[in-house]
Steps between C-alpha positions, in 0.01 A plus 500: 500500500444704793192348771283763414463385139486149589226538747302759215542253251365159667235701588404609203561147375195370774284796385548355143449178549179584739336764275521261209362246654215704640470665106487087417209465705274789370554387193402134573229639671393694200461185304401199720346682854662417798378735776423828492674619781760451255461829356653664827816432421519721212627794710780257634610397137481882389698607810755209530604510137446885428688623835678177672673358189521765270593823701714235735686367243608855396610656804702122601676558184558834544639530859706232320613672169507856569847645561644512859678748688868533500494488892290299773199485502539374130125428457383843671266517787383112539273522710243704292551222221410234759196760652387479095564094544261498760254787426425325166484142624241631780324719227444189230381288746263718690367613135477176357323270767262769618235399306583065558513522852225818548729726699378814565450695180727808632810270491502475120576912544781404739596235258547764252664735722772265611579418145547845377700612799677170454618616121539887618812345779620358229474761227675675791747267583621491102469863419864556628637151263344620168787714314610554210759289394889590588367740768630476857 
């Protein structure tokens, strides 16, 4: 699997494991009160499990699956998919903790800007892998 993928997927892995565990805590706040500041991390557990795992996990398994080129570069242009790496790892997290750690509230628009230009490099960087199949 190539390090692109890898690096996708374990991320998307973390974002898992930390949006459910923020999603664990609104709901045990629902029922038995902890703290309301509580109730800021609902934009992280939206963010990390809408964006960071879900739209992660698809584009690590598709710079993985989708079909190479005959000739080097065999992945295409790899340094947009590692720009969309970035990009959307930059996005989630500005998005996300904005409203925990009371950034300023124009970063959540950055947030949201990085993680669409993050998936348009990669919608770019696959365009030119996506074929139909026995076509050269």
């Amino acid at each position: 699997m190539p390090a692109l993928s890898v690096w996708m997927l374990r991320a998307a892995l973390v974002y898992l494991g930390v949006g459910f565990t923020f999603g664990g805590l609104l709901l045990f706040n629902k029922g038995a009160p902890l703290s309301p500041w509580l109730w800021l991390t609902l934009s992280a557990h939206i963010e990390f499990l809408l964006v960071g795992w879900t739209l992660q996990l698809v584009m690590g398994v598709a710079y993985w699956i989708l079909p190479r080129f005959s000739r080097p570069p065999r992945r295409g242009n790899v340094a947009l998919a590692w720009l969309a790496f970035f990009s959307l790892n930059v996005g989630v997290i500005l998005s996300g903790l904005m409203p925990i750690l009371a950034l300023p509230s124009g970063l959540i628009f950055l947030g949201h800007l990085l993680e669409f230009g993050g998936a348009l490099a990669f919608v770019v960087h696959a365009w030119p892998r996506v074929k139909a199949a026995g076509v050269r």
